[in-house]
C-alpha positions in Angstrom: 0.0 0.0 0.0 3.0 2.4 0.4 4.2 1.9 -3.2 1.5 2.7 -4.8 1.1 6.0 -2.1 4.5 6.9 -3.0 4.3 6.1 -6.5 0.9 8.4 -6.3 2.5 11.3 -5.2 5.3 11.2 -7.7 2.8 10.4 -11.1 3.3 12.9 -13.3 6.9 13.3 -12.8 7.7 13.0 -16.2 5.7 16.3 -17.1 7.9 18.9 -18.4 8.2 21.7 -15.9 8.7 24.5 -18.3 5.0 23.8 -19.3 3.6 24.7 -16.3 5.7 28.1 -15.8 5.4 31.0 -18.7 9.0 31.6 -18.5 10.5 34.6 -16.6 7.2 34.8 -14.3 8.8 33.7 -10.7 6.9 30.9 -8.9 4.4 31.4 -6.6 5.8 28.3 -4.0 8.5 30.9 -2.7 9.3 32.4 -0.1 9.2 31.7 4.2 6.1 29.4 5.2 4.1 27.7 8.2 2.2 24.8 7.9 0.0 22.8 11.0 0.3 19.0 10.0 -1.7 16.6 10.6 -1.8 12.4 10.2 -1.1 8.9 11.0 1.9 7.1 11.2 3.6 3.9 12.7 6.9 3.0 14.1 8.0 -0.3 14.5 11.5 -2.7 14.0 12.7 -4.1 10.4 13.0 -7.6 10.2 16.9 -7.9 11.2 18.4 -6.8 14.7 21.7 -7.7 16.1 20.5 -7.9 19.6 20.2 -11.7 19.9 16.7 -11.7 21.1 14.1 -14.1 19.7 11.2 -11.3 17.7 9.2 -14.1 16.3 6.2 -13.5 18.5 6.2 -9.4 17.9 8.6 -8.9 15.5 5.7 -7.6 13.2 4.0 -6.0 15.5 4.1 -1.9 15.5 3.2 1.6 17.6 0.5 2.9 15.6 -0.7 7.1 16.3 -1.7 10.5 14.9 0.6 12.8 14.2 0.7 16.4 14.9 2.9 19.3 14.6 4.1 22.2 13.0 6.5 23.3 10.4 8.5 25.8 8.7 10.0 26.4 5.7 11.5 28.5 3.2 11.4 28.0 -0.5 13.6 29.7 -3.6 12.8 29.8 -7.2 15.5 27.7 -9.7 14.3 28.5 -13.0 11.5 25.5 -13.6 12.6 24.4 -10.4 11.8 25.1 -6.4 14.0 23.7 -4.0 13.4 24.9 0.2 14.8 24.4 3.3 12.6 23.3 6.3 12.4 21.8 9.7 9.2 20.3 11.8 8.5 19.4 15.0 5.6 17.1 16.0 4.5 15.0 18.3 2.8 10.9 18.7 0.2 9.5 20.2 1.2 6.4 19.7 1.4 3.8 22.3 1.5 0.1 22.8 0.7 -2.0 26.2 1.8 -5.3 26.8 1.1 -8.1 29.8 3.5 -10.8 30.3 4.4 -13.4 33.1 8.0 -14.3 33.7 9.4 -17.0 36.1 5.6 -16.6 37.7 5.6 -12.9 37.6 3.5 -10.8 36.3 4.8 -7.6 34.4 3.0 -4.5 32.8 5.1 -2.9 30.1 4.1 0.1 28.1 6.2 1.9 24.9 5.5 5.3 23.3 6.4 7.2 20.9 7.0 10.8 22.0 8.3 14.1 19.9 10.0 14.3 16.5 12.5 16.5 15.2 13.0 16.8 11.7 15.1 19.2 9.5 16.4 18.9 5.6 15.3 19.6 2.7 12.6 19.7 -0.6 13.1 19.9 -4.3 10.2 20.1 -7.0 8.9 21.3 -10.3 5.3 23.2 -10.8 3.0 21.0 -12.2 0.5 23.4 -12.8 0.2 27.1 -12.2 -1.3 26.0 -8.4 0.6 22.8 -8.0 4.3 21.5 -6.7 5.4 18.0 -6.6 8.6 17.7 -4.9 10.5 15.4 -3.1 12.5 15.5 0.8 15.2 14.4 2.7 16.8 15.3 5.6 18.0 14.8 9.6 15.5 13.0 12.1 15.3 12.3 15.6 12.6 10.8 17.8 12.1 10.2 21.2 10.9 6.8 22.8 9.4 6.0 26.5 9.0 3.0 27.6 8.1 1.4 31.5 8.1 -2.1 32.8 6.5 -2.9 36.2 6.3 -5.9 37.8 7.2 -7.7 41.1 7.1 -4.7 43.5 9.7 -3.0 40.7 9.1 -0.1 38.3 11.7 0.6 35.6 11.7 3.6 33.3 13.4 4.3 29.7 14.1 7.2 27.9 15.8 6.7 24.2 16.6 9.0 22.0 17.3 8.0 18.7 18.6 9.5 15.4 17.9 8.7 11.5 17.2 10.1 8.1 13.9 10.3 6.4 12.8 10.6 2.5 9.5 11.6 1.9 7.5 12.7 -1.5 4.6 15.2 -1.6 2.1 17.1 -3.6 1.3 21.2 -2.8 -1.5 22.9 -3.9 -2.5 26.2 -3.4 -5.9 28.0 -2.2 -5.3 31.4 -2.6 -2.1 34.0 -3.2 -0.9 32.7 0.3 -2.7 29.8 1.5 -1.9 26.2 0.7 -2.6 22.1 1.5 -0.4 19.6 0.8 -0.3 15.5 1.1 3.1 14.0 1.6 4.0 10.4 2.9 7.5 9.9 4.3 9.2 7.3 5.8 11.9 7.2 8.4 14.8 4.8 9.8 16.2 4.9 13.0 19.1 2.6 14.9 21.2 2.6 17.9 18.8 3.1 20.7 20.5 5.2 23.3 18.8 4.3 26.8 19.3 7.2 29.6 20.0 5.5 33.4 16.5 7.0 34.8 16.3 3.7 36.7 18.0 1.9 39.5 17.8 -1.5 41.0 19.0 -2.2 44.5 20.9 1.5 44.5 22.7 -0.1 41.5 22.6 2.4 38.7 22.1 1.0 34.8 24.6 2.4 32.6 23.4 3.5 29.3 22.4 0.5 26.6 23.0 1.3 23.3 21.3 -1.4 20.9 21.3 -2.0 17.2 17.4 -2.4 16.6 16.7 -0.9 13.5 13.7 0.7 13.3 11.1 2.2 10.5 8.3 4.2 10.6 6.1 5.1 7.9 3.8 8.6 7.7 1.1 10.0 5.5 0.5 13.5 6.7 -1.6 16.4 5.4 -0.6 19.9 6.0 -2.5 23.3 5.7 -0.1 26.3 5.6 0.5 30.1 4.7 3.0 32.1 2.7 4.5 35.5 3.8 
């Protein structure tokens, strides 16, 4: 289903971009914007890790959320092309609960998916007068809590964890400064970096770093203004 989103979003490609711009008229996707986004994503672990633990039970399993946020930008005109600078921050809802019973003990875990940086970069062509396609790529990093409790015992994560994302999108404009777009992206992540917000017995955890790769995939829509 993500193909054929992303291949979607980049139909029409092949379009000459001259057609759509009477030359020496500048394009109207310039300039600084702001954009509230809004959509549905999920975050969950590829199908290789080099952690040693036995997935087969949840390996496909995955954090599912809205996503919401805001984002800035700031577009220049090529010559039949527009290429922009921008950087987002949203936030998850996303959340996954789990009971288990170990050696006769039951636990209560829970993992979530918290804020999202993002910052990189956009290139496209005008399609039409009132419509850019473009493509993204750029810097990502996410936050992830997680708890266990169980056994009189309550243990607490905090990860932080950095990746790159590539994304496609379509823009289309309301007005002289208003505009919605639809853009799917998808992200990758590894080396979970665990803070020590826990202690057993006064003994302290050191930080865990892990090589569980992880994915998440994104379709957002965005509505947005031109200054």
């Amino acid at each position: 289903m993500r193909k054929y989103i992303l291949a979607a979003l980049l139909a029409g490609s092949v379009a000459t971009p001259a057609l759509a711009q009477p030359a020496g008229e500048a394009s109207p996707f310039t300039g600084p914007r702001i954009e509230g986004l809004l959509g549905y994503g999920s975050l969950g672990t590829g199908e290789d890790d080099d952690t040693g633990v036995d997935n087969d039970d949840q390996g496909d399993e995955s954090i599912e959320g809205l996503v919401f946020g805001v984002g800035v930008g700031y577009d220049f005109d090529l010559g039949g092309l527009v290429a922009g600078v921008e950087g987002e921050f949203t936030e998850s809802t996303g959340k996954q609960d789990a009971d288990e019973t170990i050696n006769g003990i039951a636990f209560n875990s829970r993992i979530e998916t918290g804020r999202d940086l993002y910052v990189g970069g956009r290139i496209g062509f005008v399609a039409t007068p009132t419509t850019l396609v473009y493509a993204k790529a750029g810097y990502t990093n996410t936050s992830i809590e997680s708890a266990v409790e169980g056994g009189g015992d309550r243990f607490e994560f905090d990860s932080n964890v950095d990746g790159y994302r590539l994304g496609a999108g379509i823009e289309q404009l309301f007005g002289p400064n208003a505009y919605g777009k639809l853009e799917y992206r998808y992200s990758n992540y590894n080396n979970l970096d665990f803070s020590d917000d826990f202690d057993l017995d006064d003994l302290e955890a050191e930080d865990i770093d892990t090589d569980i790769d992880l994915d998440r995939h994104q379709v957002v829509v965005g509505l947005g203004f031109r200054f």
